[in-house]
Biotite code that builds the C-alpha atoms (Angstrom):
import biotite.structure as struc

atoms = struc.array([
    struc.Atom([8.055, 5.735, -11.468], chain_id="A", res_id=1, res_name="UNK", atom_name="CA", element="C"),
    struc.Atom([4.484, 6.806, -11.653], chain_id="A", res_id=2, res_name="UNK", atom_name="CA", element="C"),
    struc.Atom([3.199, 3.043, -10.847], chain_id="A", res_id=3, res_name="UNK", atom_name="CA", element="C"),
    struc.Atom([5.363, 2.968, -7.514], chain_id="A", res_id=4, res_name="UNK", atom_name="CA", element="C"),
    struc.Atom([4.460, 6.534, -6.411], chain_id="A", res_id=5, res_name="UNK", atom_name="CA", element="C"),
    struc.Atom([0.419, 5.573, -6.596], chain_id="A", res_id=6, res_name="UNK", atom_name="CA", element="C"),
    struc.Atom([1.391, 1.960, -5.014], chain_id="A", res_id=7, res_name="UNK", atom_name="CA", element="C"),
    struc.Atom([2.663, 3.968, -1.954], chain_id="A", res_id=8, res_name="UNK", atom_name="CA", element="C"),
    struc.Atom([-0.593, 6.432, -1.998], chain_id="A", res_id=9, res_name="UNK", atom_name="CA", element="C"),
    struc.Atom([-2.959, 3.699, -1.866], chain_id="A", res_id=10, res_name="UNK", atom_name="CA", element="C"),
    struc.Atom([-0.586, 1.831, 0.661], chain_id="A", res_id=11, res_name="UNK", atom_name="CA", element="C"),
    struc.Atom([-0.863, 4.659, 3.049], chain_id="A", res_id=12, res_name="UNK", atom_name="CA", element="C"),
    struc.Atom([-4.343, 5.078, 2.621], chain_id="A", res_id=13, res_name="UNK", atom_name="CA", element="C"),
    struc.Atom([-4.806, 1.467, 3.387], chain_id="A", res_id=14, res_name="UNK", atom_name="CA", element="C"),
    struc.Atom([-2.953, 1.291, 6.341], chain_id="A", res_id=15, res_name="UNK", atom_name="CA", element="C"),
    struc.Atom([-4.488, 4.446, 7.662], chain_id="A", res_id=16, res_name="UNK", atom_name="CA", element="C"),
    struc.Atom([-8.345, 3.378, 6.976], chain_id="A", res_id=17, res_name="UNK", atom_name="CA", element="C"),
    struc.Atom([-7.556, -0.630, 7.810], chain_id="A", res_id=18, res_name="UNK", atom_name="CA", element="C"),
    struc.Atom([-5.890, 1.150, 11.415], chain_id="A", res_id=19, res_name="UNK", atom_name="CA", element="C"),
    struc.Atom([-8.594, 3.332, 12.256], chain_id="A", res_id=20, res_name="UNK", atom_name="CA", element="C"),
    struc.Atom([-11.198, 1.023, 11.436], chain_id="A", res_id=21, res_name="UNK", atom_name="CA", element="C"),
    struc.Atom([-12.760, 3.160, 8.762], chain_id="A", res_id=22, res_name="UNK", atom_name="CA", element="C"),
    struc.Atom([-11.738, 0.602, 5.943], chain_id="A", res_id=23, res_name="UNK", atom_name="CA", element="C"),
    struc.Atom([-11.870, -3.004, 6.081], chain_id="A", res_id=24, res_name="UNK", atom_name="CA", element="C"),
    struc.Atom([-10.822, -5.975, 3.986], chain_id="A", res_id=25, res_name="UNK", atom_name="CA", element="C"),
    struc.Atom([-14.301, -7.134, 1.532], chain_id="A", res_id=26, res_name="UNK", atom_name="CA", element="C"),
    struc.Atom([-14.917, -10.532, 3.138], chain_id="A", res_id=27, res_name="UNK", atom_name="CA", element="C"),
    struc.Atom([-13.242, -10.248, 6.435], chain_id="A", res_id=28, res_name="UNK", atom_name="CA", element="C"),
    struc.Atom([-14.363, -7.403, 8.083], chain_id="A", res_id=29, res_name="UNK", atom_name="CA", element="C"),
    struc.Atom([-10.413, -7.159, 9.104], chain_id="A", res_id=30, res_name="UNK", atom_name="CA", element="C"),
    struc.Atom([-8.986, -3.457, 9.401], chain_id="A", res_id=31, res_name="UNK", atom_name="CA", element="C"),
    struc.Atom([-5.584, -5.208, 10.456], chain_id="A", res_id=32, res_name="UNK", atom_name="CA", element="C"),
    struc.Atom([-5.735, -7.096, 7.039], chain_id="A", res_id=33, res_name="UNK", atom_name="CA", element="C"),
    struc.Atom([-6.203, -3.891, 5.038], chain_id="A", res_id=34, res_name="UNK", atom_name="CA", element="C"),
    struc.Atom([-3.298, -2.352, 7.013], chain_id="A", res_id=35, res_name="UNK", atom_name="CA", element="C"),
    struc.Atom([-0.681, -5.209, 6.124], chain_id="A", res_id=36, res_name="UNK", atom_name="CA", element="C"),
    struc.Atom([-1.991, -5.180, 2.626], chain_id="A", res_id=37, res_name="UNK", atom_name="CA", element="C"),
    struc.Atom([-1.466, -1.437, 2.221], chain_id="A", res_id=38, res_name="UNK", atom_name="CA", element="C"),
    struc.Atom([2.231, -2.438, 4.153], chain_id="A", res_id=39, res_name="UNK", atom_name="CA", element="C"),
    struc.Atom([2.704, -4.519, 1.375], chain_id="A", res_id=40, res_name="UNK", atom_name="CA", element="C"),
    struc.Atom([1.262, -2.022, -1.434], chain_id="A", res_id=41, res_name="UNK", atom_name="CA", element="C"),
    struc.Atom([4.191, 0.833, -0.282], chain_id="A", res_id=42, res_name="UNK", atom_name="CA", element="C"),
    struc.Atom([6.916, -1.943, -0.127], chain_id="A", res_id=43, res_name="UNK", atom_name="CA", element="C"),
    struc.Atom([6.054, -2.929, -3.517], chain_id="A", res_id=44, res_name="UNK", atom_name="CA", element="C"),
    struc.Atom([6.039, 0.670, -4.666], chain_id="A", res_id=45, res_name="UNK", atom_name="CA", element="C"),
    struc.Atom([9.263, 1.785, -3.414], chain_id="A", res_id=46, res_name="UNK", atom_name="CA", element="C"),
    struc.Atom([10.803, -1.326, -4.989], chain_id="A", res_id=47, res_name="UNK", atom_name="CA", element="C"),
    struc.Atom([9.343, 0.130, -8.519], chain_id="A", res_id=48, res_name="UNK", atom_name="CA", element="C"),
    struc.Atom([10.635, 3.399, -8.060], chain_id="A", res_id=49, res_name="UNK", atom_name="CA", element="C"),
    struc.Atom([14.178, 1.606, -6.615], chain_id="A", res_id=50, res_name="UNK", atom_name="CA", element="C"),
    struc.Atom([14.176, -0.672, -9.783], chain_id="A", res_id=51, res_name="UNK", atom_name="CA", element="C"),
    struc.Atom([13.043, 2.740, -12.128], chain_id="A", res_id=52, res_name="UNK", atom_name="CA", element="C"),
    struc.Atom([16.219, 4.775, -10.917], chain_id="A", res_id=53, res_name="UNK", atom_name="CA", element="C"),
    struc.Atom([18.720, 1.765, -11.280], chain_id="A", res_id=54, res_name="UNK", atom_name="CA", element="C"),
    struc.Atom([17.598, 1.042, -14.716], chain_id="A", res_id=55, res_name="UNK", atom_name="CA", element="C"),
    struc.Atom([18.135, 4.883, -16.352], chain_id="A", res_id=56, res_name="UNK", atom_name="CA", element="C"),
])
């Protein structure tokens, strides 16, 4: 469950740099990016911590 909560903390501080156009994707110069791969980054984690709980 620890992987999926620190998934979700670096999601939301993706999406909250890439949105405020502190951060930005390495290459691309795209805040936007960084915000739908931070999207993707809490999805991911809550799917670890959904798959943790089912399992024990």
């Amino acid at each position: 469950m620890g992987r999926g909560i620190g998934n979700i903390i670096i999601g939301l501080i993706f999406v909250g740099g890439g949105l405020t156009g502190n951060l930005v994707f390495i290459g691309t110069e795209s805040g936007g990016l960084l915000a739908a791969v931070g999207a993707g980054l809490v999805v991911w984690g809550i799917v670890q911590i959904v798959r943790s709980r089912s399992q024990s």
